[in-house]
Structures are given as structure tokens and as C-alpha cells.
C-alpha positions in Angstrom: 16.5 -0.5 3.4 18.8 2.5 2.6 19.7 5.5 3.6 17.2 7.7 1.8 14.6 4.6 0.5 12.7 2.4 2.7 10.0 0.0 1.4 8.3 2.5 0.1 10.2 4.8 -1.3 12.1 8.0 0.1 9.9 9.4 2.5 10.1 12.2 4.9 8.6 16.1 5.8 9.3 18.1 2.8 11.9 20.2 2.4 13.4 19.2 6.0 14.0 15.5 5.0 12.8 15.0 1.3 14.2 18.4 -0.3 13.8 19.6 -3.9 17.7 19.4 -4.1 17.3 15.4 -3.3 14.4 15.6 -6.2 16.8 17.5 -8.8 19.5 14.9 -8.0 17.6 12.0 -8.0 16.0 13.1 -11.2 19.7 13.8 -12.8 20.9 10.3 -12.1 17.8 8.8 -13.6 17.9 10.5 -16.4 21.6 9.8 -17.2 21.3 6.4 -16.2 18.2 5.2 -18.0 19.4 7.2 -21.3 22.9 6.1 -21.9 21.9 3.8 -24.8 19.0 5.6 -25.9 16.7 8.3 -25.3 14.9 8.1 -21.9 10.9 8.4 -21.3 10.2 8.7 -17.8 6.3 9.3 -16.5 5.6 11.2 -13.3 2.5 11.2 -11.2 1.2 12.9 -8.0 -1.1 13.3 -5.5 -2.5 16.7 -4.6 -0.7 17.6 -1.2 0.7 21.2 -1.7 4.9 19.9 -1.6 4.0 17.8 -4.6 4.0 20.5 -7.1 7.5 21.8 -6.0 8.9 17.8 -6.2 7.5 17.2 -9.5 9.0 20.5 -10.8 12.4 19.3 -9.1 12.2 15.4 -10.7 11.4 17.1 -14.2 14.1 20.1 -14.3 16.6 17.1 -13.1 15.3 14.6 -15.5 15.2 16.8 -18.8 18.4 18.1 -17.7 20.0 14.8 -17.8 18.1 14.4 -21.6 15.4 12.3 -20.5 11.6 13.7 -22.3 9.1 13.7 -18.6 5.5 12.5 -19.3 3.3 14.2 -16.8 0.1 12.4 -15.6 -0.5 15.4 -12.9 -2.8 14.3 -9.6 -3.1 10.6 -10.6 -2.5 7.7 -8.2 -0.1 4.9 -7.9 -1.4 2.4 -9.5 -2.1 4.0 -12.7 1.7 5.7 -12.7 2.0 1.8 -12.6 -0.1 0.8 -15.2 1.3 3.3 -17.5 5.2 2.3 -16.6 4.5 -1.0 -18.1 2.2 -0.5 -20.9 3.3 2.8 -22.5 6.9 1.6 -23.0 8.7 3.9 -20.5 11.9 3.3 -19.1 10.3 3.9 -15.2 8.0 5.6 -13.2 8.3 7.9 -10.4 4.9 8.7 -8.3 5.9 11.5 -5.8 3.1 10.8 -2.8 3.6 10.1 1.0 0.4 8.1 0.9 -1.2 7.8 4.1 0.8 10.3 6.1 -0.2 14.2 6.9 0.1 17.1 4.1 3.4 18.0 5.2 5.0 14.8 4.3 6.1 13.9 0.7 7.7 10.5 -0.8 9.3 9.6 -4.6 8.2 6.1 -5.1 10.4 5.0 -8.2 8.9 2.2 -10.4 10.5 0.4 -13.1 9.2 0.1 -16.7 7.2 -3.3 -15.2 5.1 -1.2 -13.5 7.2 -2.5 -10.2 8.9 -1.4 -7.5 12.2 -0.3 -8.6 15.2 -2.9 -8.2 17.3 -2.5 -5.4 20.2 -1.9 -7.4 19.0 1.1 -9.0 18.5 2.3 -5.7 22.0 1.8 -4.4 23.0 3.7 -7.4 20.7 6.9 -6.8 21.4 6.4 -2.7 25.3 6.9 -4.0 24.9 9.9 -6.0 23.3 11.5 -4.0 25.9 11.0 -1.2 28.3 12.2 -3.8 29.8 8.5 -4.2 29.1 8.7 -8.3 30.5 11.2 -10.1 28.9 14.0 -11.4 26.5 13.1 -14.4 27.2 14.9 -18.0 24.0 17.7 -18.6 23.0 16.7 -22.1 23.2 19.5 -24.6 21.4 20.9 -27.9 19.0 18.7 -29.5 19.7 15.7 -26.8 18.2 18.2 -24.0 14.7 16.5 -23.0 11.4 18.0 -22.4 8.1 17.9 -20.6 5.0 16.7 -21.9 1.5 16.6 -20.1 -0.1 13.3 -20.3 -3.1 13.3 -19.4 -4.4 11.1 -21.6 -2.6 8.4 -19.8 -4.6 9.1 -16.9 -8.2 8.4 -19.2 -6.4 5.2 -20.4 -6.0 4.2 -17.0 -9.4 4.9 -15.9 -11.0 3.3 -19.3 -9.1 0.5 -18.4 -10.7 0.1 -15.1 -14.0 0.4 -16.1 -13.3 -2.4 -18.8 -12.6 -4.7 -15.5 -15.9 -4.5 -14.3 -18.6 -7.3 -15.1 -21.2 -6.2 -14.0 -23.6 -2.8 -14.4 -23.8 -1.4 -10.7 -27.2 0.1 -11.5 -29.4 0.5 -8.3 -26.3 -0.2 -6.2 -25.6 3.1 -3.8 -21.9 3.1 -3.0 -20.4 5.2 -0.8 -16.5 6.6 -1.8 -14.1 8.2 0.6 -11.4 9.8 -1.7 -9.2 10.8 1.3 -8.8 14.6 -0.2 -6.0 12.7 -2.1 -5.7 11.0 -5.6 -9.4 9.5 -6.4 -10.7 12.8 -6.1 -11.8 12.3 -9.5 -11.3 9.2 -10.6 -13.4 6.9 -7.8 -16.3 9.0 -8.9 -16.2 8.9 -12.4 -15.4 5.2 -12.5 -18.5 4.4 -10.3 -20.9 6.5 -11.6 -19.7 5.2 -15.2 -20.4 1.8 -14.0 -24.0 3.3 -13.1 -23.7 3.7 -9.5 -25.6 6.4 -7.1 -22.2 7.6 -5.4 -21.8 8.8 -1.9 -18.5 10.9 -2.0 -16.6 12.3 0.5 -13.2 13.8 1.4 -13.1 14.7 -2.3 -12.1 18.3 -2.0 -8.4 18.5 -1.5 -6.6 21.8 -0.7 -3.3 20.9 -0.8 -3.4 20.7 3.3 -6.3 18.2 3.7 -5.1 15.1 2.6 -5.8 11.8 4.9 -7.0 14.8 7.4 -9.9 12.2 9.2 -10.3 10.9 6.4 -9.2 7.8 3.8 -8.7 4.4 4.7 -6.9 5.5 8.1 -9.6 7.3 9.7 -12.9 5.7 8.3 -15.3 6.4 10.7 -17.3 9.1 9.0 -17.4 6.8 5.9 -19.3 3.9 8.1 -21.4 7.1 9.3 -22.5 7.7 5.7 -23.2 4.0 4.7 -25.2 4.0 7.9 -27.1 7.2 7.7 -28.4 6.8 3.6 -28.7 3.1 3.8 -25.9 2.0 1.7 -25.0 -1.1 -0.3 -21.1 -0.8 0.7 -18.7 1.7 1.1 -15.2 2.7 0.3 -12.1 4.4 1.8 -9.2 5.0 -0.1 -5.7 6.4 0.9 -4.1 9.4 -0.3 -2.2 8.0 -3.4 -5.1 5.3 -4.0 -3.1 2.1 -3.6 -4.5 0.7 -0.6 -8.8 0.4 0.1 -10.5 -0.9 2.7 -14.4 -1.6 2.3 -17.3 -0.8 4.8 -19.9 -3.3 4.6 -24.3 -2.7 4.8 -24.6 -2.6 8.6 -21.7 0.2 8.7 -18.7 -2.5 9.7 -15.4 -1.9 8.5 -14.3 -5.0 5.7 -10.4 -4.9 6.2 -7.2 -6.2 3.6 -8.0 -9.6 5.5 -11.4 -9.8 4.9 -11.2 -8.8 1.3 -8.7 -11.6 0.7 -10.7 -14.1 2.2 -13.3 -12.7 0.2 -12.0 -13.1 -3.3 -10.3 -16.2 -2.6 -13.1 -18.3 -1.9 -14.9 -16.3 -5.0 -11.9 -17.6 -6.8 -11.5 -21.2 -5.3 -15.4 -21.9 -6.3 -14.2 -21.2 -9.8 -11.1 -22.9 -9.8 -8.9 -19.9 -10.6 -7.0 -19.4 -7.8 -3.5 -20.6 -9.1 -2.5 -23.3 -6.9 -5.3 -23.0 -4.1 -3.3 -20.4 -2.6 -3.5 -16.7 -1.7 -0.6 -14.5 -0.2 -0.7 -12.9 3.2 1.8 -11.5 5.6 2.5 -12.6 9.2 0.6 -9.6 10.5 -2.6 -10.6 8.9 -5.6 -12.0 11.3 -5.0 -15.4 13.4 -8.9 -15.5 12.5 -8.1 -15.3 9.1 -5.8 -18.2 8.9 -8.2 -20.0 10.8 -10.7 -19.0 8.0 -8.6 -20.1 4.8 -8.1 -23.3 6.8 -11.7 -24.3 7.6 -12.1 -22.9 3.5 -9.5 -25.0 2.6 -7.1 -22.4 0.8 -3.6 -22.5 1.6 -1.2 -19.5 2.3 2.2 -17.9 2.6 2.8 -15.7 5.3 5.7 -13.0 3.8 7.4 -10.1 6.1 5.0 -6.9 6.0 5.5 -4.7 3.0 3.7 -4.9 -0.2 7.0 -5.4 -2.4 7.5 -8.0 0.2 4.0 -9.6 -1.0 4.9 -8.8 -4.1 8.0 -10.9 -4.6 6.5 -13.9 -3.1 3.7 -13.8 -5.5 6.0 -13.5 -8.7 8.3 -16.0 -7.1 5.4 -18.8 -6.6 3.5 -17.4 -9.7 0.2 -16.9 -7.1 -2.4 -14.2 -8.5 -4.0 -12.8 -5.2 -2.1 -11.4 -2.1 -2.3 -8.8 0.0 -1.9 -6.8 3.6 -4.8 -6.0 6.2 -4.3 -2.6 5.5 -5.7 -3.2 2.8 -2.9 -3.1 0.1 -4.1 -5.9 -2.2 -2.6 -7.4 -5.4 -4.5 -8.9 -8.4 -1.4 -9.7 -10.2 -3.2 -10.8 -13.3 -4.7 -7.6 -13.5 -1.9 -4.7 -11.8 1.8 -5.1 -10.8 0.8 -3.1 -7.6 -1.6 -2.6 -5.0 -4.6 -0.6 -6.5 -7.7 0.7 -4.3 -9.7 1.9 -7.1 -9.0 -2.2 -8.5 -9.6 -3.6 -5.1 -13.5 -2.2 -4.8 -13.9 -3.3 -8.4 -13.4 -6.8 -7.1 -15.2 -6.8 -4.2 -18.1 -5.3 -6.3 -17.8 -8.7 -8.4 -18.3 -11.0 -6.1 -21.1 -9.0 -3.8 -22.8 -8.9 -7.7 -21.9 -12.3 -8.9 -23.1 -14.3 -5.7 -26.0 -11.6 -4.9 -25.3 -11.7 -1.4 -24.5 -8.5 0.8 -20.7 -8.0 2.3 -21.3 -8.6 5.2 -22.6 -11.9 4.7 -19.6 -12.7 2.4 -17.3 -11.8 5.0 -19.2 -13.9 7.7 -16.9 -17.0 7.7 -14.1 -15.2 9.6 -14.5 -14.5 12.8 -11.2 -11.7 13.4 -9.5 -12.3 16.8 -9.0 -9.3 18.7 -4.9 -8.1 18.4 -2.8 -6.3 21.0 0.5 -4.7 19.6 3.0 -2.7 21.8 6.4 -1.4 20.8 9.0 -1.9 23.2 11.6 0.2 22.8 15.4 -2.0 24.2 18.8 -1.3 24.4 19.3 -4.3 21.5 17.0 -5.7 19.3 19.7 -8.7 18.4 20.3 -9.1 22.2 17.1 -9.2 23.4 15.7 -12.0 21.3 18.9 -14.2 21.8 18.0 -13.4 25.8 17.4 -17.0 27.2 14.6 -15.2 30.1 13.0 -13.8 27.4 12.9 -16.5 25.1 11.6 -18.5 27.7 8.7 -15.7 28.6 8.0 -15.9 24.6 7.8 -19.8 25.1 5.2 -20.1 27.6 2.9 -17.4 25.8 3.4 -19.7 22.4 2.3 -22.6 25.1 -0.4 -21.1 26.8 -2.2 -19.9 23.3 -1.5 -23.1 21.5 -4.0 -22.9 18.5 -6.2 -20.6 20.4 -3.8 -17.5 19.4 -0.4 -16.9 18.4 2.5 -14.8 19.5 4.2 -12.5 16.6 7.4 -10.8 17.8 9.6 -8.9 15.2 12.3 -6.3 14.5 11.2 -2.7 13.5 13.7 -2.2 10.5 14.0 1.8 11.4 14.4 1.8 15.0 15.6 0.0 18.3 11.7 -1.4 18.8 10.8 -4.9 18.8 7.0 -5.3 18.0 5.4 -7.4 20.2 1.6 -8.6 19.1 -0.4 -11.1 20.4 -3.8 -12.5 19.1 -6.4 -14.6 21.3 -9.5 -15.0 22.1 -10.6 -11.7 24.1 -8.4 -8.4 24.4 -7.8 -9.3 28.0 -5.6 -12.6 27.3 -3.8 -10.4 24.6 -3.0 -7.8 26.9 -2.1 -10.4 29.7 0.3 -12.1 27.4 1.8 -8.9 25.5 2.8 -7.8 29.3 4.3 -11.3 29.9 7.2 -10.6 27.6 7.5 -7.0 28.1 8.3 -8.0 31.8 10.5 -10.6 31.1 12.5 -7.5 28.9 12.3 -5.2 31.7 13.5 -8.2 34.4 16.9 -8.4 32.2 17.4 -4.5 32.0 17.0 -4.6 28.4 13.6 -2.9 28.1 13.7 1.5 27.6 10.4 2.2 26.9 7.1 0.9 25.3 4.9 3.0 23.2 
């Protein structure tokens, strides 16, 4: 990670870390660099938190500035800024959206024309110029001065082409949406009802100020209330900039990125579609749900959290289904991102296909309750190469054996290491998470744990 871009693009409160000068500049190198050979078309999306206006002003004066012509999708999400990159022949993307943090947060997620996350080189570029490491970049001039367009009609192209995705009529299904006050708004609504759906919508009033507030796939607890309350089939829960969903079940219990994998793997395995009988996961994802895809027989690769990191490893092994518990998954055959609005789609499928409720789909894996505690030490490098604490991490990894596992890893922003156990009961993961938080604390390495 940069300076300015982590994982997910350049993130921070707006106008204290993200600014509109960092917008204007990063919308000036763009421009220039994508349009030295000939003209540039950049599209821009947003989602509907108040700072986004003022960004997407900043990208566009930057952008046209530099000659590039700015195709504005307006409150959109993601994955159809995605979808768009990559079909409508644009040099990149930019989706300004600080997904599921608070209002007064703001990100610029760049995308290429692949509808992926930007290469890392074109990063280092646009991390340099704004440090004032490039030179300054010519304005254009006369006729080579670009312009906004609104685009809208990009949006309903996205949209029609989700609907064209379903297989199924979800007459005399009742499906419950949580839009998150973010980018499905709309769109969730329209597709489902479309599709012939009763909807159950909430958070679907956004104020600029409301996004993700107790809402969205972060806080959805209301949305089990509703499926609970009226009965439902299955419910929804987006986040703000729609590429992430996690799915509430009949009885009210929340289906999460595991489950869905799980889910749609064995729906694909049955068919023999799932390209090379394997789906990819990250090492965060449920030691129940390995255990799952075992007994199921469906192989996996584990790749460092992130979806870019899921991402690559899919493209590299040419697999077609990955994902985070969080609920970011990929249907690479379909979208070169994680898409929500995509996600329930699928889940629909096989609830519809098979006839058989989510809960019961989801059944197989029993999830193993997870214990995670940041410990905050005077060296992340130092304190793994510590031979007491190694040893401490040793007999855990003993004492679980195939019962549980032991996941220790760097945090890539700060001096934590993230210590997570699974087991069988809450108890043994707390029992064992302590065991190597003293063995930190017995070497003096160990500040704090939060």
C-alpha cells in the first residue's frame, strides 16, 4: 500500500484527509496520462453521502482540465462504474465512495478500463504527483479541452443487465432489501420488483448524512427484524457503495460471504461448472467452512484478505467463484468486481432452482465461533521472530489440531498483529487468544490490545 491508496482506494474523512485539492490533482494526472495518445473518456460514479458531490465536481474540473470528456453515472454503485469501465470502451473508472464507513468519510476507488482495480503502477504515478515528484501536467487548450456528460443511461444499462442475469420469475417470493441509505437506493428495488418480487425495503432514504447509519450489511439487525416480523422468504443487506451483500435467511439468521460461497459452489459442483472444483476464499474465512467444502468435496485457496487480493488469485488460476465473509463475492464470469446487487441474484437461483429455503441450503456448515483481538507491540517483525512467542503460537496450533486453527497476521496500516482463533466454543477461543497475548506481554513486546 501507498501513501494515499490502500486496498481500496484513497480513503479518509473528507476534506481533513481526502481533500478536493487531492481530487483536482488526481483528476489532472489522469487525464493527462490516459490522453497522451488519444482523447481520454473517463466514467465517474458515486454514492449519495453529502462530500461526494464536492469530489466528483473536483475529479471532473481536474479531469476536463487535463482534456479528458467525464461520463457521469451520478449515485450509482461500484460494480456498475465497473461494468461500464469495461464495456463502454473507457480508458478507466473512478467510483468516489467510502463504502461501509460513516457519512463523513469519502474514498476515490480508481478502476481501469477492465472494469478492475487499477494497476499498481498507475498508482505510484498519481501517489507521485501528487507529492509533487512529476512535473506539472500541460492544461489542454481550445478544442482539446474536455467536457462533462451525464450518463445516466449507463446506469439503466447496468441495471437491464442484471435483470437479464436472473432465471427465474421471483413471483410470490417476499424479499426483504436493506439499501444502507447508500447506492441501491434505487436500483435493489427496481431490479426486484422487475423480477416480480413483493419487496421489503429499508434504509432507502439517504440524506447525505445517513449512510451505513445502523444500517447495510454492517449493522443488519433491523433487516433480520423485518424478515422476521412479515414472514419473509430471505432478506438482503447491502453496503453503502453496493459491492458487498450479506443475506438473511427465513428464520431471521444472518447468511454471511462464507455461507454464500459454500452455497453457490455446491449449486455449481452439482452442475459441473465450477472450473476446476474449486472456489476462492481468504484465510479469514470460517474454519467451519473449510471443514464444509471438505466434507463437499470442493477444494480452495486461501488468499490474504482484500478483494483485489481474491481477485488476482482468481485471474491467476482462471477460477470463476471467490469471495470474503463479508460478503464481497466475485462471479468472475459475470463482473470483474464484487457486486451485492449480483450476489442476491445468485443466491436467488439456487434457493429457486433447488426449491429449498436458505436456511436449509446453508445447513451443511456448521460456522465455529471466532475470537479476534488486536494487540498492539512495539514490533510486528520482532514479535513474530520472538522464539517465546512462537512457541506460545505452537502449542495453541497443538492443542486445536483439526478441531480449530490459529490465524496470526500483520495489520498492513499499523503496529497491530491480529490475533484470531477459531474452536469449538468461544471459551477455548478466548483461552487460546490470551495464551499468545501473554506470551507477548511476558517478552515486553506487547502495548496494548483493543
Amino acid at each position: 500500500m501507498g501513501k494515499y491508496f490502500g486496498t481500496d482506494g484513497f480513503r479518509g474523512e473528507a476534506n481533513m484527509d481526502l481533500t478536493v485539492d487531492h481530487a483536482f490533482k488526481i483528476g489532472r494526472f489522469l487525464g493527462w496520462h490516459f490522453g497522451q495518445f488519444r482523447p481520454c473518456r473517463v466514467v465517474i460514479g458515486k454514492d449519495p453521502r453529502r462530500s461526494s458531490y464536492m469530489l466528483e465536481d473536483a475529479l471532473s474540473a481536474g479531469l476536463t482540465a487535463s482534456g479528458a470528456d467525464v461520463y457521469l453515472l451520478h449515485v450509482t454503485t461500484t460494480p456498475s462504474v465497473s461494468y461500464i469501465a469495461r464495456t463502454g470502451n473507457f480508458d478507466c473508472g473512478i467510483m468516489i465512495s467510502a463504502s461501509h464507513n460513516p457519512y463523513y468519510d469519502n474514498g476515490i476507488k480508481l478502476i481501469n478500463m477492465n472494469g478492475e482495480k487499477m494497476e499498481d503502477e498507475v498508482i505510484d504515478l498519481v501517489e507521485q504527483y501528487l507529492d509533487g515528484h512529476i512535473e506539472e501536467v500541460p492544461y489542454a487548450k481550445r478544442e482539446r479541452i474536455g467536457r462533462t456528460v451525464d450518463y445516466d443511461g449507463g446506469r439503466n444499462r447496468y441495471i437491464g443487465y442484471l435483470i437479464a442475469l436472473a432465471q427465474h420469475s421471483y413471483r410470490g417470493m417476499k424479499v426483504g432489501l436493506d439499501c444502507a441509505n447508500g447506492s441501491t437506493w434505487m436500483i435493489a428495488k427496481n431490479v426486484f420488483e422487475t423480477l416480480g418480487a413483493e419487496t421489503y425495503v429499508i434504509a432507502n432514504r439517504p440524506n447525505g448524512l445517513n449512510i451505513n447509519e445502523r444500517c447495510g450489511s454492517t449493522h443488519i439487525e433491523r433487516l433480520q427484524e423485518i424478515v422476521r416480523e412479515n414472514h419473509l422468504d430471505v432478506g438482503f443487506a447491502f453496503d453503502g457503495d453496493a459491492d458487498r451483500c450479506l443475506a438473511v435467511d427465513e428464520k431471521g439468521n444472518v447468511v454471511d460471504g462464507d455461507l454464500i460461497l459454500y452455497i453457490y459452489g455446491s449449486y455449481m459442483k452439482e452442475r459441473e461448472k465450477l472450473t476446476n472444483n474449486t472456489i476462492v476464499a481468504t484465510v479469514m474465512s470460517n474454519f467451519g467452512f473449510f471443514k464444509a467444502l471438505d466434507k463437499a468435496g470442493i477444494q480452495y485457496i486461501k488468499a490474504p484478505v482484500g478483494d483485489k487480493n481474491v481477485h488476482d488469485a482468481m485471474r491467476n488460476g482462471g477460477y470463476i467463484l471467490g469471495g470474503e465473509q463479508s460478503g464481497h463475492i466475485i462471479f468472475s464470469k459475470y463482473a470483474s468486481t464484487g457486486d451485492g446487487v449480483l450476489t442476491a441474484i445468485k443466491v436467488m437461483q439456487v434457493m429457486l432452482d433447488k426449491k429449498m429455503p436458505l436456511s436449509k441450503l446453508a445447513e451443511p456448515v456448521a460456522i465455529y465461533p471466532q475470537v479476534l483481538k488486536n494487540a498492539r507491540v512495539t514490533d510486528r517483525d520482532l514479535a513474530l521472530e520472538d522464539e517465546d512467542v512462537r512457541s506460545a503460537m505452537q502449542a495453541v496450533e497443538e492443542e486445536l489440531g483439526d478441531t480449530g486453527r490459529l490465524l496470526v497476521r500483520k495489520s498492513g496500516t499499523e503496529p497491530l498483529l491480529r490475533i484470531m482463533v477459531e474452536a469449538p466454543t468461544h471459551d477455548a477461543c478466548e483461552e487460546q487468544v490470551n495464551r499468545v497475548i501473554e506470551a507477548l506481554k511476558a517478552k515486553e513486546l506487547l502495548l496494548g490490545v483493543k
